[in-house]
C-alpha positions as CSV (number, residue, x, y, z in Angstrom):
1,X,75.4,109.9,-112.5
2,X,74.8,107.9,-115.7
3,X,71.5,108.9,-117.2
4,X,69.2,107.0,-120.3
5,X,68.7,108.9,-123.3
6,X,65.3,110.0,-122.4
7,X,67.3,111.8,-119.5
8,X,66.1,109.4,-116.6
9,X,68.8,108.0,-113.9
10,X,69.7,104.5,-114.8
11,X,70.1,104.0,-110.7
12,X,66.1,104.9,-110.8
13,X,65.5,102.8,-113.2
14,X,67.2,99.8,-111.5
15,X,65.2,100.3,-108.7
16,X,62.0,100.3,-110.4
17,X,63.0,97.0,-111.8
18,X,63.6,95.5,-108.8
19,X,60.7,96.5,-106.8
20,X,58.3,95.0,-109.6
21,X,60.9,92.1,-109.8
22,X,60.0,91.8,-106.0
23,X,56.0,92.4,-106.2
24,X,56.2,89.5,-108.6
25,X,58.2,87.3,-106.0
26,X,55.5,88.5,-103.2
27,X,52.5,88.0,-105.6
28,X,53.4,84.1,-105.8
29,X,54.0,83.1,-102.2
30,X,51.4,81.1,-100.3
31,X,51.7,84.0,-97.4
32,X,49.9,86.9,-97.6
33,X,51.9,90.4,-98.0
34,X,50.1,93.7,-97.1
35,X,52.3,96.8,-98.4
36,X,51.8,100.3,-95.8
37,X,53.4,103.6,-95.7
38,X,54.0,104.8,-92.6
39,X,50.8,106.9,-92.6
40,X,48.8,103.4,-92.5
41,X,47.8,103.8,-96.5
42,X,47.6,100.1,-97.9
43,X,49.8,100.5,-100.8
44,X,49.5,97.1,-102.3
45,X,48.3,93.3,-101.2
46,X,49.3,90.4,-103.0
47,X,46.5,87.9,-104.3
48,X,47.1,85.5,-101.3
49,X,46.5,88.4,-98.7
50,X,43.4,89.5,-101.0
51,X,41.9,85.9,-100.3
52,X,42.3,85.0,-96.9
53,X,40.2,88.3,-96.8
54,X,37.5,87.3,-99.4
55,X,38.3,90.2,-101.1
56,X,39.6,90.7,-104.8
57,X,41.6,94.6,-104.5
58,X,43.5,96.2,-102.9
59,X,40.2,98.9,-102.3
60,X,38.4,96.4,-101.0
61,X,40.7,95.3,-98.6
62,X,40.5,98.7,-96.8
63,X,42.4,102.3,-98.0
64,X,43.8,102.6,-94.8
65,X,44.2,101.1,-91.5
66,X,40.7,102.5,-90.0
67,X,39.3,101.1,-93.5
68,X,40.5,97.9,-92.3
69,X,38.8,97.8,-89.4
70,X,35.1,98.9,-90.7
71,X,35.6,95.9,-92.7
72,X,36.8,92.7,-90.9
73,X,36.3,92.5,-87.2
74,X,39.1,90.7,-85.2
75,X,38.7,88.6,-82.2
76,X,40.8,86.6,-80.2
77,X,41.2,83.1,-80.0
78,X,39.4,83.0,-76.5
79,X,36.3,84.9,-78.0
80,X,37.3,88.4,-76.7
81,X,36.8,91.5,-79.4
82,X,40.1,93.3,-80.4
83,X,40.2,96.7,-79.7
84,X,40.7,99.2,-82.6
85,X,44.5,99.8,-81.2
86,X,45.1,96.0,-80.4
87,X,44.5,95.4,-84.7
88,X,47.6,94.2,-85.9
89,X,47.6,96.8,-89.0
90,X,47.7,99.5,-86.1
91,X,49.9,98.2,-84.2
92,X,52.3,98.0,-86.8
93,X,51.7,101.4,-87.9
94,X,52.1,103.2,-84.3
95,X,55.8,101.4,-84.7
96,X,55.2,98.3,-82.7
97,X,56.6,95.0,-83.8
98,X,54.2,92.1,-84.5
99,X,55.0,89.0,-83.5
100,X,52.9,86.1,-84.5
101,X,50.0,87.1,-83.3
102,X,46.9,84.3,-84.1
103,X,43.2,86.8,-84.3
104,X,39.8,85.1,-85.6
105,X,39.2,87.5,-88.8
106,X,35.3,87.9,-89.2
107,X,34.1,89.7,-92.8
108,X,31.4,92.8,-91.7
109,X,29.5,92.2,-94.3
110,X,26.4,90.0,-94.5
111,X,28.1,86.8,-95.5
112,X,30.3,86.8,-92.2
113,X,32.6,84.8,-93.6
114,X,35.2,83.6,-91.3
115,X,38.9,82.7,-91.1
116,X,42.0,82.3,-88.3
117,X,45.2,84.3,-89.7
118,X,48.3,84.3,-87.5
119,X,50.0,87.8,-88.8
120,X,53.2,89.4,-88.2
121,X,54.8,93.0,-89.4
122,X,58.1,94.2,-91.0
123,X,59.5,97.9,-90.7
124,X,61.5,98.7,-94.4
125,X,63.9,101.3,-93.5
126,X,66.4,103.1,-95.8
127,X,70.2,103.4,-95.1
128,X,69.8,106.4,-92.7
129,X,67.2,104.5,-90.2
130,X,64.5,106.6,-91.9
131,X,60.9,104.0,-92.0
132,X,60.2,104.1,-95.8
133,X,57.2,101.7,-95.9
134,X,55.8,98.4,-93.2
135,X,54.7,95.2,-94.3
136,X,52.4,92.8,-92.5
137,X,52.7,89.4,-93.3
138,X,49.3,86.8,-93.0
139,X,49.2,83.2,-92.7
140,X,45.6,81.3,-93.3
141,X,45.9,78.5,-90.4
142,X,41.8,78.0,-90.6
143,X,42.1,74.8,-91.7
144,X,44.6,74.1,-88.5
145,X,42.5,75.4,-85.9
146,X,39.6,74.1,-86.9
147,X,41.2,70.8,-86.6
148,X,42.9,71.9,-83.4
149,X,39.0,73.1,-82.5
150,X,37.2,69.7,-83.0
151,X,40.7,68.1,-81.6
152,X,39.7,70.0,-78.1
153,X,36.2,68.8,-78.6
154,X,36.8,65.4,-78.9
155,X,39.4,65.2,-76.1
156,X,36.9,66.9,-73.8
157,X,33.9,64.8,-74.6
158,X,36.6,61.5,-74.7
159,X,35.6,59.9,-71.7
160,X,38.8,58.3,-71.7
161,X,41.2,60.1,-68.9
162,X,43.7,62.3,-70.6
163,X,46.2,65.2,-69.9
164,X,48.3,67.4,-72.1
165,X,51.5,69.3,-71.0
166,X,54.3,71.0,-72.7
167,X,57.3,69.6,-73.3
168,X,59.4,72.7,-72.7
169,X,58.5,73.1,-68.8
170,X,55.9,70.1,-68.5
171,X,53.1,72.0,-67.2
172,X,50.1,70.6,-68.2
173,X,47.8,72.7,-70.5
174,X,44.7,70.6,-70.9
175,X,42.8,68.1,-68.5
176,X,39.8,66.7,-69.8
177,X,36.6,65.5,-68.0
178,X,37.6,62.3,-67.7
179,X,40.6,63.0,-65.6
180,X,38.4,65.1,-63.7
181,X,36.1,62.4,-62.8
182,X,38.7,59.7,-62.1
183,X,41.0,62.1,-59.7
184,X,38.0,64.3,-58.0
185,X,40.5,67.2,-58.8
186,X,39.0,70.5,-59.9
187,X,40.9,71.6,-63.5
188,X,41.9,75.0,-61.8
189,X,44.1,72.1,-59.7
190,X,45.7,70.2,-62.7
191,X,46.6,72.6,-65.3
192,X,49.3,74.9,-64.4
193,X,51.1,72.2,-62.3
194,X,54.1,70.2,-64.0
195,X,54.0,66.0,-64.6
196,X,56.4,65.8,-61.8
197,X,54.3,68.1,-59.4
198,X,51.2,66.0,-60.0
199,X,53.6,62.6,-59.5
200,X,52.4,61.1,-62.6
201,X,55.4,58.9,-62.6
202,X,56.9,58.9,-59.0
203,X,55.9,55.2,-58.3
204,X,55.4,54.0,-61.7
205,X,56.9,51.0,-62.3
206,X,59.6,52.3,-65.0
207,X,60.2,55.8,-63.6
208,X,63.3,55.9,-65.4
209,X,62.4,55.8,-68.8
210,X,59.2,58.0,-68.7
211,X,61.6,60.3,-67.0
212,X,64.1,59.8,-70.1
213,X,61.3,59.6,-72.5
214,X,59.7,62.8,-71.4
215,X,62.8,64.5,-71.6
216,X,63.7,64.1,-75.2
217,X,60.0,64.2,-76.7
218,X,59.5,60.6,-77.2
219,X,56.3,58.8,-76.7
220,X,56.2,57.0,-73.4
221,X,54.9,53.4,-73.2
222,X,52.5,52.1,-70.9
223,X,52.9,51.7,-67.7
224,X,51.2,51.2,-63.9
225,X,51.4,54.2,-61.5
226,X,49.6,55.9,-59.1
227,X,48.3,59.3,-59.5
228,X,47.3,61.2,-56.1
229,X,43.9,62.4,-55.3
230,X,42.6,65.3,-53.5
231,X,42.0,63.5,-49.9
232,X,45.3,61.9,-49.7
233,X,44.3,58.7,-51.2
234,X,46.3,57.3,-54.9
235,X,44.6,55.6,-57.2
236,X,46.4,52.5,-59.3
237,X,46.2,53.6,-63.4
238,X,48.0,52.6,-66.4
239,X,49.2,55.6,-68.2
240,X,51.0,56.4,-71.5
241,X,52.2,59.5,-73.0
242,X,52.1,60.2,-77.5
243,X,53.9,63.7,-78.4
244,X,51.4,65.8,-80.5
245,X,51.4,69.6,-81.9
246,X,48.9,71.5,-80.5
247,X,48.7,75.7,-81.5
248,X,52.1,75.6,-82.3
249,X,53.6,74.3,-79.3
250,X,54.9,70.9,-79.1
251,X,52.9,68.9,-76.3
252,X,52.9,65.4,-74.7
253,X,49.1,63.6,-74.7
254,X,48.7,61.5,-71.4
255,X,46.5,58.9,-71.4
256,X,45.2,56.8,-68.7
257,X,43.3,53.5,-68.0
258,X,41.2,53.6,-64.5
259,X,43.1,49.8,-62.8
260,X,41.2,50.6,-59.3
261,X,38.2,48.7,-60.3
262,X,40.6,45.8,-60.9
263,X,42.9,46.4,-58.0
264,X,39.6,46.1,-55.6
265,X,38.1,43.5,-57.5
266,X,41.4,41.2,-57.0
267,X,41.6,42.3,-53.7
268,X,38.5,41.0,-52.3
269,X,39.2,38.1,-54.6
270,X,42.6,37.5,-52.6
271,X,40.4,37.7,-49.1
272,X,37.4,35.6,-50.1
273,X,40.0,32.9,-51.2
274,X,41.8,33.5,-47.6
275,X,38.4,33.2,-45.9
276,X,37.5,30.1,-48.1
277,X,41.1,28.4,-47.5
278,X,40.9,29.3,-43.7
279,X,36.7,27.3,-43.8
280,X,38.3,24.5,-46.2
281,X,41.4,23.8,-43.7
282,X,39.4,24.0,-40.3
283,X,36.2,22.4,-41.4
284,X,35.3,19.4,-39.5
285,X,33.6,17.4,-42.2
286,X,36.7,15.9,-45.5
287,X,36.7,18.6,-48.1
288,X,38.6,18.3,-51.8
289,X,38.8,20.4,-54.3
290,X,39.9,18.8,-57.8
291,X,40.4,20.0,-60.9
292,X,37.2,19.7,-63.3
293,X,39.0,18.8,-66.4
294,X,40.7,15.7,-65.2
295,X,39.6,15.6,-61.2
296,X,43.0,15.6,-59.9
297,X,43.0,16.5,-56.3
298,X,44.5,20.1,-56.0
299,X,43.9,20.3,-52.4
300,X,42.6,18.3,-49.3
301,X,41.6,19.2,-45.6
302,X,42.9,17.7,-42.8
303,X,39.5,15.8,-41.7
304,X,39.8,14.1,-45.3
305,X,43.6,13.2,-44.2
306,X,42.4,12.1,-41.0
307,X,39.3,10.2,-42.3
308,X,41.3,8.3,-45.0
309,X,44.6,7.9,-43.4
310,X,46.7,9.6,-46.5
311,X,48.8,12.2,-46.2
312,X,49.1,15.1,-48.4
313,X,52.0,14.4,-50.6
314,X,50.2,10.8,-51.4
315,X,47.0,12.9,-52.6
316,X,47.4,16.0,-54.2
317,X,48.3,15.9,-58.0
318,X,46.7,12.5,-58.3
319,X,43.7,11.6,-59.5
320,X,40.9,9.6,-57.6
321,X,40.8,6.4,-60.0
322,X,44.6,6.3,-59.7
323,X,44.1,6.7,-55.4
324,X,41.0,3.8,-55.6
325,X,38.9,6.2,-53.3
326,X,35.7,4.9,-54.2
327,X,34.4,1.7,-53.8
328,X,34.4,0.8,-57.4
329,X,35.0,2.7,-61.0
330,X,31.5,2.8,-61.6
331,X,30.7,4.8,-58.3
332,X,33.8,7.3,-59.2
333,X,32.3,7.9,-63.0
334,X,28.9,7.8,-61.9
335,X,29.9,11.0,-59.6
336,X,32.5,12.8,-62.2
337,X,29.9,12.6,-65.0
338,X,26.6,13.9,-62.7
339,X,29.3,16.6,-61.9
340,X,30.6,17.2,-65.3
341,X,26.7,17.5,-66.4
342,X,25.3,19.7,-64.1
343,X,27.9,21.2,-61.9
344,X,27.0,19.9,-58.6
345,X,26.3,16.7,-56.3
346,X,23.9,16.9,-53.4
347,X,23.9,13.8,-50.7
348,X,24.7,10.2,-53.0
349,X,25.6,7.2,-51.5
350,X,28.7,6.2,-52.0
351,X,32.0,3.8,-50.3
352,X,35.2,5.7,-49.5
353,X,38.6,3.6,-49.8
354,X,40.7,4.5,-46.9
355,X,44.7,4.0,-47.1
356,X,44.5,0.4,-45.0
357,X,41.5,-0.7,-47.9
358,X,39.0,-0.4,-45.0
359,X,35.2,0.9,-46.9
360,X,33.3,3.8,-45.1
361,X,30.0,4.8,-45.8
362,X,29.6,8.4,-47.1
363,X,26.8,10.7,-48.0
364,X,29.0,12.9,-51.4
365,X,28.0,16.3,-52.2
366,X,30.1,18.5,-55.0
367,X,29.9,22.1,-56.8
368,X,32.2,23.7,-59.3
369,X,33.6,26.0,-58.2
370,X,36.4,29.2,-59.7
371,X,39.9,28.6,-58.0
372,X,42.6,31.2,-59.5
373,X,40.6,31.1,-62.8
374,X,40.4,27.3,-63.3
375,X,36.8,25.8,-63.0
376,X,37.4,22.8,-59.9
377,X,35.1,20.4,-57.9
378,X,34.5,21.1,-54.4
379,X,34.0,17.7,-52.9
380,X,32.7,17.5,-49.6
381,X,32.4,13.6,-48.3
382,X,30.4,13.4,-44.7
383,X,31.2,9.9,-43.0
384,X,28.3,8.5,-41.9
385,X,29.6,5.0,-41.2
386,X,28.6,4.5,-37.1
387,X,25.2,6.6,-38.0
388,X,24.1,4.0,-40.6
389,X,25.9,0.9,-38.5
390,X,23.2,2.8,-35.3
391,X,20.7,2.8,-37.5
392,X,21.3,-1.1,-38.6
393,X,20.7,-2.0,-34.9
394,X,18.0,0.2,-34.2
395,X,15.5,-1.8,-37.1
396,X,17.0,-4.9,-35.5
397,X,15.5,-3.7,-32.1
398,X,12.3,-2.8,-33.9
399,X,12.0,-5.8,-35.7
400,X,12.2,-8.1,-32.6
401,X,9.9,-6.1,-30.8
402,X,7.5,-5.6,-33.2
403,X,7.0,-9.5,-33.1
404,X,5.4,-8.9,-30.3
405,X,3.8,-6.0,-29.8
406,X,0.7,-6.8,-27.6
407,X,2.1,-5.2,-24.5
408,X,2.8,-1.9,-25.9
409,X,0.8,1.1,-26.1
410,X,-0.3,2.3,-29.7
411,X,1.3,5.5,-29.8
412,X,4.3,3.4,-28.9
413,X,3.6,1.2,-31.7
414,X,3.1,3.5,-34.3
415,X,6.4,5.0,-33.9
416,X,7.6,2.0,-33.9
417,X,5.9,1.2,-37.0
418,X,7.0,4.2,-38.7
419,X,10.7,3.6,-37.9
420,X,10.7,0.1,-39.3
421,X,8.4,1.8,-42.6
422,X,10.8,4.6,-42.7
423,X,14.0,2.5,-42.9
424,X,12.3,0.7,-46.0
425,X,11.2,3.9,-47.8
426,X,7.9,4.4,-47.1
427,X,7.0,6.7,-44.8
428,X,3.5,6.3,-43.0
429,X,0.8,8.4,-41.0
430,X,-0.2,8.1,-37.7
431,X,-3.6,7.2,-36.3
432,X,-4.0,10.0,-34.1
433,X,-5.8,11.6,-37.2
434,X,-8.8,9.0,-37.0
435,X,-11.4,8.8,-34.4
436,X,-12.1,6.3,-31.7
437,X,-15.2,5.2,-34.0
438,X,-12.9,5.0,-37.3
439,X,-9.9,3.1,-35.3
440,X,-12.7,0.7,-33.9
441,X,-14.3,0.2,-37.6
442,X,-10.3,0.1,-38.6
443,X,-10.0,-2.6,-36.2
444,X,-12.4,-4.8,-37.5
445,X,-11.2,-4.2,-41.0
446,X,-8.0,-5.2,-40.0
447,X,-9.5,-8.4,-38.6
448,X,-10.7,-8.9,-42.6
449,X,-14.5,-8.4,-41.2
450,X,-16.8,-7.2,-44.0
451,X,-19.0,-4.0,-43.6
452,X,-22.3,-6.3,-42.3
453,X,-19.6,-8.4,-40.0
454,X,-18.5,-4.8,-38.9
455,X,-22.1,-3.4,-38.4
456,X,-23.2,-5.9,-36.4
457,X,-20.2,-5.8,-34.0
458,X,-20.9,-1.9,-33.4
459,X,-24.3,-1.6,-33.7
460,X,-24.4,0.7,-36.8
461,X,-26.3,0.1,-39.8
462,X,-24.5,-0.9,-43.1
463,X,-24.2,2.8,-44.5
464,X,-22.9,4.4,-41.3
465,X,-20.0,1.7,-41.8
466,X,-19.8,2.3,-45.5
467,X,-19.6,5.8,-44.7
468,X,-16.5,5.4,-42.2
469,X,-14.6,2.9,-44.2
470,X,-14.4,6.2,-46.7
471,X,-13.5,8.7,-44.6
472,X,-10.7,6.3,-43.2
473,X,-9.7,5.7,-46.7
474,X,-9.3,9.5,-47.3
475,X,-6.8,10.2,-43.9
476,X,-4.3,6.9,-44.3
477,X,-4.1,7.4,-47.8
478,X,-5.3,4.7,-49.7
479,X,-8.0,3.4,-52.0
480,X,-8.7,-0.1,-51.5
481,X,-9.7,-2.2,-48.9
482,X,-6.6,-5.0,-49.2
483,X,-4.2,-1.6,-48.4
484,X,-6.1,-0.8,-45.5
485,X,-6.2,-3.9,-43.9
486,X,-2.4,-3.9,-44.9
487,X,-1.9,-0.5,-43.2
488,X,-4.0,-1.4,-40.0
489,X,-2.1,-4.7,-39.5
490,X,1.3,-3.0,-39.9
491,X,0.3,-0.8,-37.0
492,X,-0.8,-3.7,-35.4
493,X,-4.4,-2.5,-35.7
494,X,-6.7,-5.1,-34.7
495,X,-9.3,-6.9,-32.6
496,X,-11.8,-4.6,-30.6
497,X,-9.7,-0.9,-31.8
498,X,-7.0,1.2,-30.1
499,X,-8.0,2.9,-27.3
């Protein structure tokens, strides 16, 4: 064997050299490298293993593997407390290989400084098999799972739906409370159970591509589905899926938007407008509805086809100026701009063109109204042609009788009265409110008698008259003595009283 000068093997020498050429390698990696014989002594720790322990030697790291332990207690991820033959460093010195294990690393000291290492261990054998030293190797990921920490934090508190499975076998891993509230599931339902077992995507509208997506790791776009629920029911979602990292394993993030609001809300949309389509086409009295912007008629009932004499095709599309419905163009703006104004139309007056130019009286009431998200006018047009053409010849009747009313009775001739008063606006009272004593001093008034004129034809003094000329005054309503005498001779008041 070739030896120095000094007498020392040049082979031990060599070896010397290039375990201090490898300390210096170990010293400057960003892992941390913990040197043990196979007793458990810590033989050396390089400066990164030194300060994801907060310590600065190798003696305050701990001699040995129990000196370890009185210094740093381990837990795991879940919260549980390691015990002293789960530590990694003993593990590894009872002969066991570690494997990436992930422990929370808590300082005993008063400080209680804390960090997340994820450590695995090396056996150094010689050429015979012999175990010459171990080495466990530390990796700082605090900085990871604190953000994976406040990551589960906000995707529990998100009240947005959401999932999480693994892409190797697609069984999901995470359900938030928002899932849980939109599905009624419990959690010990969802996680454990694949995508596919839980149908995320068996009636979705691209089932394909999620299917294709999810199988090589891509995001997923969105798309409607149905998701079952616990009593058998689905409910209608729109659901997209983001790869994402999460402890190391490579995940798919479902998210979900809640549609069944919508889906029930357009429902009973879609029956209300059945139920107003089925009142609009059976309704006796002419119904149209017409678009607000340019009142185009969009749709029309059969009574209006039937009281007009057009037909469908001749009405809908066109507008009513271009149709001449009304009377005149003043009538048809008067309407569209009371409508336009204040969104509705209650009883006006108004002459409906029918298809042979003949003009029917109408009473025109309208309302906007929300037809498949388009504001329209709901026209409804009641022909009262024969009632006003009645009512015509029932004032003639009244005016040829009340010409001569002497013969009839006065409760027949204040409904009379009142007829003929109520066809010209003004509506009157009876005289059943007055006494015999006021209709005779009415009487008299009528007659254009003054109060001493009056007195002396009852036998009552002056203020006794005064007095009932008041009161009378007070129940017909007026406050002169020209109106009275007006309002007595209209009911044919007169002479010696009504009896």
């Amino acid at each position: 064997m070739a030896k120095r000068p000094d007498g020392h093997s040049l082979i031990g020498v060599r070896e010397t050299a290039d375990l201090d050429n490898l300390r210096l390698i170990v010293s400057g990696l960003r892992e941390g490298v913990i040197l043990l014989d196979p007793t458990g002594t810590i033989l050396w720790a390089n400066d990164a293993a030194l300060a994801m322990h907060g310590v600065t030697t190798v003696d305050t790291l701990g001699q040995d593997a129990a000196g370890y332990r009185s210094r740093f207690a381990l837990r795991y991820r879940n919260g549980h407390v390691l015990r002293a033959e789960d530590y990694p460093i003993e593990r590894a010195v009872a002969g066991e290989t570690v494997v990436d294990i992930v422990v929370e690393v808590t300082a005993a000291k008063a400080d209680g400084m804390r960090w997340v290492h994820q450590m695995r261990s090396l056996i150094l054998a010689d050429q015979r098999g012999a175990i010459e030293g171990l080495v466990l190797i530390v990796t700082d990921i605090t900085e990871r799972a604190e953000a994976e920490h406040r990551f589960r934090q906000a995707f529990n508190a998100n009240p947005a739906p959401a999932l999480i499975a693994r892409l190797t076998d697609l069984k999901v891993v995470r359900a938030n409370q928002g899932f849980l509230d939109m599905t009624g599931y419990a959690a010990d339902r969802i996680v454990g159970r694949t995508v596919y077992e839980l149908d995320l995507f068996t009636r979705a509208e691209r089932r394909d591509l999620a299917h294709e997506r999810l199988a090589a790791g891509n995001p997923v776009p969105q798309m409607e589905t149905e998701v079952d629920l616990p009593e058998g029911e689905t409910k209608l979602v729109i659901v997209a899926g983001q790869p994402i990292g999460l402890e190391d394993e490579d995940c798919m993030l479902f998210t979900f938007a809640d549609l069944e609001p919508r889906r029930k809300a357009e429902t009973a949309l879609r029956h209300s407008e059945e139920r107003f389509q089925q009142a609009f086409d059976l309704a006796p009295v002419a119904m149209v509805v017409a678009s607000l912007k340019n009142h185009a008629l969009l749709e029309v009932n059969q009574a209006f086809r039937t009281m007009t004499g057009h037909s469908e095709t001749t009405l809908v599309g066109r507008s009513p100026g271009e149709l001449t419905l009304w009377d005149t163009a003043v009538t048809r703006r008067r309407m569209e701009e009371q409508v336009e104004a204040t969104g509705k139309l209650r009883n006006e007056d108004a002459k409906v063109r029918t298809s042979t130019g003949q003009f029917l009286d109408c009473l025109v009431s309208a309302a906007t109204i929300d037809r498949a998200g388009d504001r329209c006018v709901l026209w409804v047009i009641q022909d009262i042609t024969e009632r006003r053409q009645s009512e015509l010849d029932l004032v003639a009747a009244i005016e040829a009788v009340m010409s001569d009313a002497s013969w009839f009775s006065r409760n027949v001739v204040e409904k009379l009265a009142n007829l003929r008063a109520d066809r010209a606006g003004k509506p009157l009272k009876e005289t059943a409110q007055l006494t015999r004593r006021e209709r005779e001093v009415l009487g008299h008034l009528g007659q254009g008698q003054d109060d001493e004129g009056i007195a002396d034809a009852l036998g009552l003094t002056r203020t006794t008259v005064r007095n009932h000329v008041s009161r009378i005054y007070g129940k017909i309503g007026v406050n002169k003595r020209g109106a009275a005498i007006i309002w007595a001779r209209e009911r044919g008041i007169g002479g010696k009283g009504i009896s």
